[in-house]
C-alpha positions in Angstrom: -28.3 17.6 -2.7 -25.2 19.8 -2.8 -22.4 19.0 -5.5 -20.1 18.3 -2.7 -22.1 14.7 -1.8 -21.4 13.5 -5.4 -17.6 14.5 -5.2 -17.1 12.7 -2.0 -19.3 9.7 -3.1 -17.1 10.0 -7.0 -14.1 10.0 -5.3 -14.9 7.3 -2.9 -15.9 5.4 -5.4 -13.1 6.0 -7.9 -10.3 5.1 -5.0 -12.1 1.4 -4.6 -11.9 1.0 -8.2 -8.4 1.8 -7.9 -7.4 -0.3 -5.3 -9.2 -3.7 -6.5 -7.1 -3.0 -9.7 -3.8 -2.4 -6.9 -4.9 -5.4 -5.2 -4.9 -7.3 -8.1 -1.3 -6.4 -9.3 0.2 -6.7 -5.6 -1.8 -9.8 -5.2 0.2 -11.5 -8.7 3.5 -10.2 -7.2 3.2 -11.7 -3.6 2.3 -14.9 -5.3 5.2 -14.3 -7.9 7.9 -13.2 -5.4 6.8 -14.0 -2.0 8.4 -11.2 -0.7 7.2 -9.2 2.8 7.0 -6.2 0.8 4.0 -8.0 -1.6 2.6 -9.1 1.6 2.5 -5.8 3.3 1.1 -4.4 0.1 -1.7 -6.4 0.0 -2.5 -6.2 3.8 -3.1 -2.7 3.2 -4.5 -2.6 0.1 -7.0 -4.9 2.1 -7.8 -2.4 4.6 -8.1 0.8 2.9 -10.6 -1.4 0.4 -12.3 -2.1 3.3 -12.4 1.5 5.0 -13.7 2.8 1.2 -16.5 0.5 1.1 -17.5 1.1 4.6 -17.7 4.8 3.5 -19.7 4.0 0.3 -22.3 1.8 2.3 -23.0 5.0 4.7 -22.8 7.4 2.4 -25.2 5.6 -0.4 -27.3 2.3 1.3 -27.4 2.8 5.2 -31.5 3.9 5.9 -30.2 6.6 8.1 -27.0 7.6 7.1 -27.5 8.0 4.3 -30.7 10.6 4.1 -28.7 12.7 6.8 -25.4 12.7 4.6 -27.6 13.9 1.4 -29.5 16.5 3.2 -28.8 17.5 6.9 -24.8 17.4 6.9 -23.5 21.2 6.6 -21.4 22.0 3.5 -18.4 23.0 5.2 -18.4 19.0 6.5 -19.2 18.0 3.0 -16.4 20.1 2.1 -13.4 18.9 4.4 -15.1 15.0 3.4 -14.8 16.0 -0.1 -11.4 17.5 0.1 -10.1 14.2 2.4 -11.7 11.8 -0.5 -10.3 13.6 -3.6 -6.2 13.5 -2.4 -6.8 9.8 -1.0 -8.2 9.4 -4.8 -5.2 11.4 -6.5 -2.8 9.5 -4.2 -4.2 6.0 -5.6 -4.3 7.1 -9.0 -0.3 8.3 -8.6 -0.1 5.1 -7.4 -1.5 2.8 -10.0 0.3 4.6 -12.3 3.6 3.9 -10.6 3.1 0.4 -10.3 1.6 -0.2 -13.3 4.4 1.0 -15.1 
């Protein structure tokens, strides 16, 4: 299994982590102001949770998916993936840090 499978499947992971704790935050502050912005917030927070844990499923559980990501998938797929999960990840974190703040 190359090292690029357990970036993708870190950073994956790490940006879910991130967004529960997102969601949680925009969640109290829809509640607290009631504003569309909170709303729209949490919407997407919603979404991109969702698209994340799709990913993790195929990527760790799915019977088929999941042997071909670990050992038939070139590199240079596992590469661009990689690349695409890390700066999602790094834009979350930025994020969080922002809002946490």
């Amino acid at each position: 299994m190359s090292i690029w499978v357990d970036i993708a499947r870190l950073s994956v992971g790490m940006s879910a982590a991130f967004l529960v704790v997102l969601l949680f935050i925009w969640g109290r502050n829809l509640l607290t102001f009631r504003s569309k912005h909170a709303l729209g917030l949490v919407v997407f927070g919603f979404f991109l949770l969702a698209q994340n844990l799709f990913a993790l499923y195929y990527y760790l559980v799915d019977p088929t998916l999941s042997v071909w990501f670990a050992t038939e998938m070139p590199d240079i797929a596992w590469q661009v993936l990689m690349g695409i999960h890390v700066l999602q990840a790094v834009a979350l974190a930025v994020l969080l840090w922002v809002t946490w703040d």
